[in-house]
C-alpha positions as CSV (number, residue, x, y, z in Angstrom):
1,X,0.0,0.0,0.0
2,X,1.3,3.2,-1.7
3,X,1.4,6.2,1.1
4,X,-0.6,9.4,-0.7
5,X,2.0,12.0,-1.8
6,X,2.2,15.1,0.3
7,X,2.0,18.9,-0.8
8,X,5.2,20.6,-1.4
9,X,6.0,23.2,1.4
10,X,6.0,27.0,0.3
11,X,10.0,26.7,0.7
12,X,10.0,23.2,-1.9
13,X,7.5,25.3,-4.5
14,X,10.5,28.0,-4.6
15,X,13.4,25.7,-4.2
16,X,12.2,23.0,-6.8
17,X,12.2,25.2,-10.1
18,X,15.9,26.5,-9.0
19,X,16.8,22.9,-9.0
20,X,15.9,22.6,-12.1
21,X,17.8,25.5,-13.5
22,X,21.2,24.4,-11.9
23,X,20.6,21.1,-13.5
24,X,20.3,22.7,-16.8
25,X,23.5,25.0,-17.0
26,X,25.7,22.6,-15.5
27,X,24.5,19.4,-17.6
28,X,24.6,16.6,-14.5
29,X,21.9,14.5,-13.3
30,X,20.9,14.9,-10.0
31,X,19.2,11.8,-8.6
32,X,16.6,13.1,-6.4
33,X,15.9,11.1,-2.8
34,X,13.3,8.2,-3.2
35,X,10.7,9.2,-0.5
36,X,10.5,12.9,-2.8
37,X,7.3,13.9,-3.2
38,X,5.7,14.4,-6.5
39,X,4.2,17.9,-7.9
40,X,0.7,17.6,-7.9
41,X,-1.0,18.5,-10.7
42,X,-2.6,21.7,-9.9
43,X,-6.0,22.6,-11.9
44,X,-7.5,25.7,-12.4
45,X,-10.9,24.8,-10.2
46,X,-8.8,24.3,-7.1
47,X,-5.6,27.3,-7.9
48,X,-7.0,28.9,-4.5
49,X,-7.4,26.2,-2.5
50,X,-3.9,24.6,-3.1
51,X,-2.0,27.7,-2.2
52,X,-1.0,28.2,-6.4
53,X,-1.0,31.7,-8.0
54,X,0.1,33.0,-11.4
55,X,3.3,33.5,-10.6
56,X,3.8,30.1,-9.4
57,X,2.0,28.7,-12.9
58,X,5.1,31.0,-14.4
59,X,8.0,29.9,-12.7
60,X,8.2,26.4,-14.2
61,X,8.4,27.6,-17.4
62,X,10.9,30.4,-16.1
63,X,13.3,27.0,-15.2
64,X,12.7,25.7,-18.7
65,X,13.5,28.9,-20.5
66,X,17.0,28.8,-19.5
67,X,17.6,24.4,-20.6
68,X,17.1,25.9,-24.3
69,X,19.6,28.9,-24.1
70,X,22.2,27.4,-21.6
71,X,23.6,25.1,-24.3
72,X,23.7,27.8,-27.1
73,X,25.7,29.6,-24.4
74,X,28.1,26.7,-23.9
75,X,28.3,26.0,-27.9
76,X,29.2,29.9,-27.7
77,X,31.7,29.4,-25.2
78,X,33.7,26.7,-26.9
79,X,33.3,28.1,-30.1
80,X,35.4,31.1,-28.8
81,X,37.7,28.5,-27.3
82,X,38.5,26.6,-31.2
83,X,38.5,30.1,-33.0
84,X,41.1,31.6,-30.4
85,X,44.1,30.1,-31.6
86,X,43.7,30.6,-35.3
87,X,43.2,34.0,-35.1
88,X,46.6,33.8,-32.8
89,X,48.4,32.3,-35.6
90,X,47.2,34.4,-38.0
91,X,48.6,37.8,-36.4
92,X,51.9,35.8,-36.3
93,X,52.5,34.4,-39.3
94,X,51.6,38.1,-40.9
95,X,55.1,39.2,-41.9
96,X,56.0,43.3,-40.1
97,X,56.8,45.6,-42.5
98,X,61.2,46.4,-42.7
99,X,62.6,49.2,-42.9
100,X,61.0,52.3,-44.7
101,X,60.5,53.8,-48.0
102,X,61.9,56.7,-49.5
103,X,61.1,58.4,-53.3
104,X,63.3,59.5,-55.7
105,X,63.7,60.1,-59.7
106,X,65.8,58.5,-62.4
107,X,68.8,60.7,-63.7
108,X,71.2,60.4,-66.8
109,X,74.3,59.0,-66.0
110,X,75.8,60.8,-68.7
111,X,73.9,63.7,-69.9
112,X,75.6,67.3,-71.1
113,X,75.1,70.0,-73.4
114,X,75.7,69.8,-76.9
115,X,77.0,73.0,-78.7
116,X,79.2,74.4,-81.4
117,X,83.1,75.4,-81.7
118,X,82.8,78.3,-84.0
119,X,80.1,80.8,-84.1
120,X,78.1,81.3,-87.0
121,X,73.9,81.3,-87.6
122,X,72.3,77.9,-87.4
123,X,71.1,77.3,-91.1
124,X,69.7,73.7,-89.9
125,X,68.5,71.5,-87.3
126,X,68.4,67.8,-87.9
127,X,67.7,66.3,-84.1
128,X,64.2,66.8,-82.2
129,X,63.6,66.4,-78.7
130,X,62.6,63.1,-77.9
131,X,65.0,61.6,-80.9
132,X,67.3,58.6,-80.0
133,X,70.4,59.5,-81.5
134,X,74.0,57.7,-81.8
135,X,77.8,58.3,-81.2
136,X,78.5,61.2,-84.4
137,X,75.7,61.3,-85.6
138,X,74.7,65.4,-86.9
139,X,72.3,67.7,-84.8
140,X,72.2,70.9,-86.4
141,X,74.6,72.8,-89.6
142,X,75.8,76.2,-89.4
143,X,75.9,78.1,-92.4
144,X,79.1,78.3,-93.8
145,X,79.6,80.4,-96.5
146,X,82.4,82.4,-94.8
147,X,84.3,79.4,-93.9
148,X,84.4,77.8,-97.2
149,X,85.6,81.0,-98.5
150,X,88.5,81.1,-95.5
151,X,89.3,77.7,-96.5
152,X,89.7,79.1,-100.3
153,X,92.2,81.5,-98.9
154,X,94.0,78.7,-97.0
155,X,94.3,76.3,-99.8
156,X,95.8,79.5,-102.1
157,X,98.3,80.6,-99.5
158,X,99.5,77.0,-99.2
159,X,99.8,77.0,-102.9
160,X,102.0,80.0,-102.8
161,X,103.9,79.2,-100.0
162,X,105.2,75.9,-101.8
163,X,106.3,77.9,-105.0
164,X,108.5,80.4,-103.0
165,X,110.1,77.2,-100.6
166,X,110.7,75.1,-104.3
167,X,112.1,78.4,-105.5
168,X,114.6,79.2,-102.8
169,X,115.7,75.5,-102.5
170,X,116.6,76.1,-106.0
171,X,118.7,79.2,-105.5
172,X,119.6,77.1,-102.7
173,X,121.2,74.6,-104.9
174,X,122.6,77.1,-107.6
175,X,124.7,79.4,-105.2
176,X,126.2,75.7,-103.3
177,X,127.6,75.2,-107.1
178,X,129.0,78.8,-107.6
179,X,130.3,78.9,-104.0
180,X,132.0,75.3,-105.3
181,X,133.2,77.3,-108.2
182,X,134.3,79.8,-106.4
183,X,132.3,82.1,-108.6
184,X,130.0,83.4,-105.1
185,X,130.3,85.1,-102.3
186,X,129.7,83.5,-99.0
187,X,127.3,86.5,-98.5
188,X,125.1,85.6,-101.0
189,X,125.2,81.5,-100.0
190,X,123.8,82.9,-96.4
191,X,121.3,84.8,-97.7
192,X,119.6,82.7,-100.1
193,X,120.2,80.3,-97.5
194,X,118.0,82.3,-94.8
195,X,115.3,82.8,-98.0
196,X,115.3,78.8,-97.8
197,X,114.6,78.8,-94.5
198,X,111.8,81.5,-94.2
199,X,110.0,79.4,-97.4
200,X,110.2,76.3,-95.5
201,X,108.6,78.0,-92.2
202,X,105.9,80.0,-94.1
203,X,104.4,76.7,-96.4
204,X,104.4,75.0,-93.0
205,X,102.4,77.7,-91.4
206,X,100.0,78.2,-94.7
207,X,100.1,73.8,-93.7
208,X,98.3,74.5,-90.7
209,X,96.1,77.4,-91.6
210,X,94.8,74.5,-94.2
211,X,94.2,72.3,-91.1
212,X,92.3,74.7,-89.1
213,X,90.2,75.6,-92.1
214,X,89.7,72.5,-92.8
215,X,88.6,71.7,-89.1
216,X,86.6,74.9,-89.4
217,X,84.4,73.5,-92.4
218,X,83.7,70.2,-90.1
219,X,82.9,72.2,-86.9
220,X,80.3,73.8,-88.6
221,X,78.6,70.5,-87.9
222,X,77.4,69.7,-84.4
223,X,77.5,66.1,-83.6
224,X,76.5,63.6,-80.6
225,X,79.0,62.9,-78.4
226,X,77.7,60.0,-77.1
227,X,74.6,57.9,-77.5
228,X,71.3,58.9,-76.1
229,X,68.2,61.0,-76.4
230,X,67.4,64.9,-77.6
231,X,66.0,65.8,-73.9
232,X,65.4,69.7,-75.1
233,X,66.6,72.1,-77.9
234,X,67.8,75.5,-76.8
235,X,68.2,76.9,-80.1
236,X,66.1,77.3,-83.9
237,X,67.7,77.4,-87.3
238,X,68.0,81.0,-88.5
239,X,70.0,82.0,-84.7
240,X,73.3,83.3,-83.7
241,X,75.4,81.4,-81.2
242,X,78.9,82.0,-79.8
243,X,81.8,79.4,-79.4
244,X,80.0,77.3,-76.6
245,X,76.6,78.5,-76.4
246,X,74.5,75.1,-75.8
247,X,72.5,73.9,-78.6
248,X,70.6,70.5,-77.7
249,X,70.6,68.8,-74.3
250,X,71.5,64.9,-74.9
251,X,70.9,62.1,-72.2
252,X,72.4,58.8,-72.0
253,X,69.8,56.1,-72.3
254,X,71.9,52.9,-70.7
255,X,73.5,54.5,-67.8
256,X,70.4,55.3,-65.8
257,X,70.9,56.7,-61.9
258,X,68.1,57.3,-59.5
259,X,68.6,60.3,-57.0
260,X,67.1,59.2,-54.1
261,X,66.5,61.3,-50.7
262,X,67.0,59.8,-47.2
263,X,65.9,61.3,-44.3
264,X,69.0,62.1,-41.6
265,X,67.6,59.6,-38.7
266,X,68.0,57.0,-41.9
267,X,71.3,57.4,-43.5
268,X,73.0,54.9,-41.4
269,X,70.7,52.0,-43.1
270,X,72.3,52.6,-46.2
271,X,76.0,51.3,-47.6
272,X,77.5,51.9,-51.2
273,X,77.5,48.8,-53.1
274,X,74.0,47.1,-51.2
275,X,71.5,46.7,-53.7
276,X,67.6,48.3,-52.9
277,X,64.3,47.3,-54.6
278,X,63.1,50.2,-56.9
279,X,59.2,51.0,-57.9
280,X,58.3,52.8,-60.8
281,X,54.7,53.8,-60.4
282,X,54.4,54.9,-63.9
283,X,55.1,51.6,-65.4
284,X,53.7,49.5,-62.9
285,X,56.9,47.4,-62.3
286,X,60.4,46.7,-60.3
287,X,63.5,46.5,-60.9
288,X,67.1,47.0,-58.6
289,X,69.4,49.5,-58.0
290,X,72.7,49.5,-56.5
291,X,74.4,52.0,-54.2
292,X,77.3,54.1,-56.2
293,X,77.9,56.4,-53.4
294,X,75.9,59.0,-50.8
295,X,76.5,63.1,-50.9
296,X,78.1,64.0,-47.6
297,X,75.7,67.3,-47.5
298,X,72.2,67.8,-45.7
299,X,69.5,69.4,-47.4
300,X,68.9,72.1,-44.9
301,X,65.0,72.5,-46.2
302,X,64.1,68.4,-45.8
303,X,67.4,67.3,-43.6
304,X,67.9,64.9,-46.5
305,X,70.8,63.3,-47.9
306,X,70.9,62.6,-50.9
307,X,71.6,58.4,-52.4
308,X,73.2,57.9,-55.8
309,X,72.1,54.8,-57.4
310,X,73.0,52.9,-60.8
311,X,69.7,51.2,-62.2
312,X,70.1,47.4,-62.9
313,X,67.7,44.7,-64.4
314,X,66.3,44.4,-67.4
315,X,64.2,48.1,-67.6
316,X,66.5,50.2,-68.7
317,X,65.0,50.3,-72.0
318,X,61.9,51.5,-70.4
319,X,62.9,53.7,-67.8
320,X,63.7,57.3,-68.5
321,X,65.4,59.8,-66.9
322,X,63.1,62.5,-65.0
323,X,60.6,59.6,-63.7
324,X,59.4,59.0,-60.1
325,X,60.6,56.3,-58.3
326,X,60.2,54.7,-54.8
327,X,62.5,52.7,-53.2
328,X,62.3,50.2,-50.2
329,X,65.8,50.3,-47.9
């Protein structure tokens, strides 16, 4: 014979549903005592007369609210725990940046100022900017009337300076044979002797004012000295320029240096001879350089030195001088 279960206390009706919700969040079974009594099954006739309200009604389902959520919680909690150490690895294996970067531009390594040797008007210009030129190759003409004519004169002095010398070595020879004879003077063997000499002297003179004539004619022709590319023309056909007065500008095309500008605190990073990585935004591409040497003078307005680099790789044939560049030290 089965005893009749007993009411729960005021004290079990608040402590049951608790139990229930520790059970829940921590996930063990707790056996509860044999001689427990059951929860009567309250209906809504006899709510007054069994001590049950609304609240009680609303606290069981308060204790079941919480087994749903407490194991998102938990799946929460140890998803944290697996995702933890790849984000770890992540920020470890992500490589820090070395030192800095530092911009620049590309310079001729051999680049000058093309001009004439004798003045004169320019009666043609055969290079444009932008031209590729080679080694002799002509830039502009002077006209050169007047020298053709002072080559004329050159050419005719010469002439008459080799008559006079052949005519004194032959009075030359004529007063040896009287002065044999004895049918001279030694007077007259010194002076056609000095005659002799002062012939000889003036055709080698009229000799060299050929040469120069001659070197006049080709000067009147302004070549490249090396080879390159027109960068800019200072002067038109139909202009006078001096001895010297620049012409063209010419830059060499295969020995390219980049000029680049370090800051003071960075200097010491750098050594002639170390090679750097060199971007040229323009073209979209990279290429080397290597260190040729560093100016031992600050830039008072940036405290800057600057780098002197000689381009290497495969662009030169792309790169031009004047272009920006950035380089990674």
């Amino acid at each position: 014979m089965t005893s009749a279960s007993q009411p729960l206390t005021p004290i079990q009706t608040i402590l049951l549903p608790a139990l229930c919700l520790l059970c829940a969040c921590t996930g063990k079974k707790v056996d509860l005592p044999s001689e427990a009594p059951q929860v009567p099954v309250v209906s809504s006739e006899n709510k007054a007369s069994s001590g049950f309200t609304e609240t009680a009604e609303a606290s069981p389902a308060t204790s079941a609210a919480p087994s749903t959520t407490a194991p998102s919680t938990t799946a929460v909690a140890q998803a944290s725990e697996s995702t933890a150490p790849a984000i770890v690895t992540a920020q470890a294996t992500q490589p820090a940046e070395s030192g800095m970067r530092v911009s620049g531009q590309v310079n001729s390594g051999k680049q000058g100022q093309a001009s004439f040797k004798i003045a004169g008007h320019i009666a043609k210009t055969v290079a444009q900017p932008g031209e590729k030129i080679r080694r002799g190759q002509t830039l502009a003409i002077l006209d050169d009337t007047d020298v053709q004519l002072r080559l004329k004169l050159a050419q005719n002095q010469l002439e008459q300076a080799k008559v006079t010398f052949e005519q004194a070595r032959k009075d030359m020879q004529r007063e040896e044979q009287l002065k044999k004879e004895g049918a001279t003077t030694q007077s007259n063997l010194e002076r056609v002797t000095n005659a002799l000499t002062a012939a000889r002297i003036a055709t080698a003179q009229a000799q060299i004012n050929l040469q120069q004539a001659e070197k006049n004619l080709a000067d009147t022709r302004l070549t490249a000295a090396f080879d390159g590319v027109v960068s800019r023309r200072l002067k038109v056909e139909g202009e006078y320029v001096g001895v010297g007065a620049p012409v063209f500008e010419l830059a060499s095309m295969n020995e390219l240096e980049v000029s680049l500008r370090v800051p003071e605190s960075q200097i010491k990073k750098v050594r002639p001879g170390a090679e750097v990585s060199l971007s040229i935004p323009s073209l979209g591409k990279d290429t080397k350089a290597k260190i040729l040497r560093i100016v031992p003078v600050i830039q008072e307005n940036s405290r800057t030195f600057e780098v002197i680099g000689r381009v290497q790789g495969t662009l030169t044939g792309e790169i031009i001088p004047g272009q920006f560049v950035e380089a990674q030290l």
